[in-house]
FIZA-734222 format. One line per 2 residues: number of its first residue (from 1); their letters; for each residue x, y, z of C-alpha. Coordinates in steps of 0.05 Angstrom, whole numbers, plus 5000, padded with zeros to 4 digits. Layout:
% residues N
NUM	a	X:Y:Z; ...
END
This chain:
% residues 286
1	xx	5106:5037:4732; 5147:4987:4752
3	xx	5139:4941:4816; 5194:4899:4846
5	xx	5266:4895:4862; 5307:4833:4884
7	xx	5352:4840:4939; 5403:4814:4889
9	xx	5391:4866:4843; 5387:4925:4893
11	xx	5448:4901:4921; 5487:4903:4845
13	xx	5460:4970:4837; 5489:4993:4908
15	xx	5554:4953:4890; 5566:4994:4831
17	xx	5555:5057:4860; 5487:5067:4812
19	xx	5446:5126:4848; 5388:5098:4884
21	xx	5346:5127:4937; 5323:5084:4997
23	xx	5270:5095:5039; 5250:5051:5101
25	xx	5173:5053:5122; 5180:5017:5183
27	xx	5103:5020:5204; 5055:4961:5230
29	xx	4989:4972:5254; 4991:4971:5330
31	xx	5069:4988:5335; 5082:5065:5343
33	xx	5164:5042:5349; 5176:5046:5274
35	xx	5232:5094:5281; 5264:5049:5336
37	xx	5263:4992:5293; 5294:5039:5236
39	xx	5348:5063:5285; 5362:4992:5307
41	xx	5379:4969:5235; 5366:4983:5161
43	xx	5397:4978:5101; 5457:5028:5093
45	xx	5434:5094:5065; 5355:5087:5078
47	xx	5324:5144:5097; 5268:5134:5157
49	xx	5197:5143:5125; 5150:5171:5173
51	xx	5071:5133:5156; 5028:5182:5199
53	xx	5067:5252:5176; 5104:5244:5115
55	xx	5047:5189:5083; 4981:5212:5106
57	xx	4948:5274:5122; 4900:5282:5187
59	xx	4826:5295:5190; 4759:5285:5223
61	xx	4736:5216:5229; 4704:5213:5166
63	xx	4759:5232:5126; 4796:5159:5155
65	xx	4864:5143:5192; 4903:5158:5140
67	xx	4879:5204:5092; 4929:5229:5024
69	xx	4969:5289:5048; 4967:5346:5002
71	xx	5000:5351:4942; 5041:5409:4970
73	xx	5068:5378:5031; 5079:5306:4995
75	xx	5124:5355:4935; 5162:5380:5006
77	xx	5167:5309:5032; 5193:5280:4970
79	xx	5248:5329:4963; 5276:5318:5036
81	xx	5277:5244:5019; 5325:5277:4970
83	xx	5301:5242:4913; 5318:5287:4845
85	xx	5285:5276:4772; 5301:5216:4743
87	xx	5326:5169:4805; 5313:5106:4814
89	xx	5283:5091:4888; 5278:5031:4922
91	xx	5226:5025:4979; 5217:4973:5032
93	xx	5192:4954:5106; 5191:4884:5148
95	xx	5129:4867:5140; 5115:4842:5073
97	xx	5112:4909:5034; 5051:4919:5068
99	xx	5073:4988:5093; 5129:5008:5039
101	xx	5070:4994:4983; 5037:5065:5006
103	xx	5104:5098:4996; 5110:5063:4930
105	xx	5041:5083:4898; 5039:5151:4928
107	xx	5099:5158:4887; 5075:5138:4833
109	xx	4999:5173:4840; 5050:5233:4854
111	xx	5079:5231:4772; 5144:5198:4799
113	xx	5174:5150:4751; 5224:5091:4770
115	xx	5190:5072:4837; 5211:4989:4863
117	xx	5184:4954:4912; 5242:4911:4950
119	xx	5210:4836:4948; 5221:4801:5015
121	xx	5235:4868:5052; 5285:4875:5106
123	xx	5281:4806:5121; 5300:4783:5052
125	xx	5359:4834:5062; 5384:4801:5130
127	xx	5371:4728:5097; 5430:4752:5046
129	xx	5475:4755:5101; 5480:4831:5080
131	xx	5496:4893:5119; 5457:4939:5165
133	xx	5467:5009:5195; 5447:5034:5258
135	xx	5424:5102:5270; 5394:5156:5232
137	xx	5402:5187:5163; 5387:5249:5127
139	xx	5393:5258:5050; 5410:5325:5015
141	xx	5345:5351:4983; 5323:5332:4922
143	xx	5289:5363:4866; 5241:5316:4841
145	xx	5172:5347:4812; 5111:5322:4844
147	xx	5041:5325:4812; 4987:5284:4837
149	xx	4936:5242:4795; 4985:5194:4755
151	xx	4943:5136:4785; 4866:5125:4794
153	xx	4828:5145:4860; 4755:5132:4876
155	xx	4718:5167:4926; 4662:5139:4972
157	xx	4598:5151:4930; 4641:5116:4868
159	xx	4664:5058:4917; 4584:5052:4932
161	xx	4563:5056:4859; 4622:5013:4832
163	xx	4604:4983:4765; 4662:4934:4773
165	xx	4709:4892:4815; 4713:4924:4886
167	xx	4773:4887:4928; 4771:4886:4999
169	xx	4838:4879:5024; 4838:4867:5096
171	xx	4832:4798:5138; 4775:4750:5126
173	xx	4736:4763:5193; 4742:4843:5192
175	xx	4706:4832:5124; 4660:4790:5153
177	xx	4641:4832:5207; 4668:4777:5257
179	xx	4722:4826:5289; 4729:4891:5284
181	xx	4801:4924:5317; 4792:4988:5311
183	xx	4736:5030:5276; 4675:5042:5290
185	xx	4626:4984:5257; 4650:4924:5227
187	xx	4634:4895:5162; 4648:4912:5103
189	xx	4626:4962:5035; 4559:4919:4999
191	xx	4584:4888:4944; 4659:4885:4954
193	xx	4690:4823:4955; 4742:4794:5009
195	xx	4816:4790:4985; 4865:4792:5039
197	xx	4938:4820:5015; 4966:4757:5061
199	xx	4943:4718:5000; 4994:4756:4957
201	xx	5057:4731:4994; 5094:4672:5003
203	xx	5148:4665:5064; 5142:4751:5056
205	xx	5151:4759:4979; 5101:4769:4927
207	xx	5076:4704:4886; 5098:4695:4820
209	xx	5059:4742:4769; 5019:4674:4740
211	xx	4997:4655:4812; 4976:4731:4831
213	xx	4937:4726:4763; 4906:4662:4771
215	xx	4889:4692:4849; 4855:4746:4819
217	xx	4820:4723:4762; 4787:4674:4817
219	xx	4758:4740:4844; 4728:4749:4777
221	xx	4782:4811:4757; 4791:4813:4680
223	xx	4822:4872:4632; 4748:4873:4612
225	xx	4718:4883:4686; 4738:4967:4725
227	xx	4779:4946:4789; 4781:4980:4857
229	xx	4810:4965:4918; 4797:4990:4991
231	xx	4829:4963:5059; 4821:4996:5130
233	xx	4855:5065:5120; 4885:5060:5052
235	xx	4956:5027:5073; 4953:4951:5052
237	xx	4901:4967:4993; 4972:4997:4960
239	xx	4999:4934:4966; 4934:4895:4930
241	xx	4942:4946:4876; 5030:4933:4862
243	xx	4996:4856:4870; 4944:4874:4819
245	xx	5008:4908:4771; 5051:4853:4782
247	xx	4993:4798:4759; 4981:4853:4693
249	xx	4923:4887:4720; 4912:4954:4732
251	xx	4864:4984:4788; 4839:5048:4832
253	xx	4853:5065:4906; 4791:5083:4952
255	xx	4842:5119:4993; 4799:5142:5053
257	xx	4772:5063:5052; 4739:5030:5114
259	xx	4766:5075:5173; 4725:5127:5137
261	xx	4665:5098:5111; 4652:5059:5177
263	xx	4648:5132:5214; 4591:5157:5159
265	xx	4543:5131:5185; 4498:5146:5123
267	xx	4538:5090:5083; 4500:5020:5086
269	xx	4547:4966:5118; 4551:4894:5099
271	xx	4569:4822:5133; 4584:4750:5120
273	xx	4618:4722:5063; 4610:4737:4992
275	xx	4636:4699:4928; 4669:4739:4865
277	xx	4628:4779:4841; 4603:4812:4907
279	xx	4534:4809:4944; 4527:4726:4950
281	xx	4520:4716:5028; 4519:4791:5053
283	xx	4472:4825:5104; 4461:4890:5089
285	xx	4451:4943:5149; 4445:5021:5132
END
């Protein structure tokens, strides 16, 4: 699947009158006003991605903040996005990708082909002295097929047995155990070790693929070596995996991640740093 988009290139594309789908995720953690933001300015022709309705699916507790939506309503969602077989769709936020990376590997986990990533975001758009609309958009309905499984999920008890490479993707001190925002016990899964998706970017677009595979093979990821990656609710662990794909490796999504295995409290939680490889340094608590 492919990753990334240059504002240069999306813009050709949109010159030429070459059909392309654009979806804005506008979501940060903290700031309900993503639709404001969206109705304030995107690019022309974006359709307004919704993270908590259209992008996640809502449980108890222990099924995390932002749990996959069913296959069923994601196959409805897609089609009012109006994306049809075959079209190329462009996806972006202002905030690094960190948001627009769960619409892009839902996507793709949903068997949809020609997915991008726009590198820099919004604010690479605006830095191109290019235009923005105001207000809302609809699409006509597409037709596009949806069928989930076209990328790798683990569950909890695999994320706790993980033979492998388990990336956590969140900041340092949540990791740590030092701070703790929002769920319910801080730390982090035994074993995992700390790779915050900040690392990824430079001035809000992705490193060069060498850099991102230098990064990672630091953190002891190989071809050789199963990777998975986790973050608080499944959201920003999207964008270590298009990091991962960029870089030439390929990995699984613990979609439920922290925000659900903090509120089990059967699963052991761990603290302090650890080196590649996982456990050096961590305090285990069950």
């Amino acid at each position: 699947m492919s990753v990334l988009i240059s504002v240069a290139e999306l813009n050709a594309r949109l010159s030429a009158g070459l059909s392309t789908v654009l979806l804005d995720v506008r979501w940060a953690l903290g700031d309900p006003h993503g639709r404001d933001h969206y109705l304030a300015g995107h690019i022309p022709g974006a359709v307004f991605v919704d993270m908590d309705t259209e992008l996640a699916s809502h449980g108890q507790p222990s099924d995390g903040r932002h749990p996959l939506p069913a296959e069923s309503d994601f196959a409805a969602t897609v089609r009012h996005w109006g994306i049809n077989t075959g079209d190329t769709v462009v996806v972006y936020d202002d905030a690094g990708a960190a948001a627009a990376a769960r619409a892009w590997w839902l996507l793709g986990y949903a068997g949809v082909p020609n997915v991008y990533l726009l590198d820099g975001g919004l604010a690479a758009w605006r830095a191109a002295h290019l235009p923005l609309a105001e207000g809302g958009e609809t699409a006509e309905p597409g037709d596009a097929v949806v069928h989930f499984g076209a990328k790798t999920t683990i569950d909890a008890d695999a994320a706790a047995a993980w033979d492998g490479i388990l990336l956590d993707a969140r900041a340092g001190e949540r990791y740590r155990g030092e701070a703790e925002p929002i769920d319910p016990r801080a730390g982090h899964i035994p074993g995992a070790v700390s790779a915050p998706t900040s690392e990824n970017l430079r001035e809000g677009s992705f490193l060069p693929a060498a850099q991102l595979r230098e990064r990672f093979a630091a953190l002891g990821v190989s071809e050789d070596v199963p990777v998975a990656v986790y973050c608080g609710s499944g959201v920003t662990a999207a964008h270590q995996i298009a990091a991962l794909e960029i870089a030439g490796f390929t990995a699984a999504l613990y979609p439920w991640s922290w925000s659900a295995w903090s509120n089990q409290p059967e699963r052991a939680v761990a603290t302090g740093a650890a080196g590649a490889g996982g456990g050096n340094g961590d305090r285990v608590e069950a």
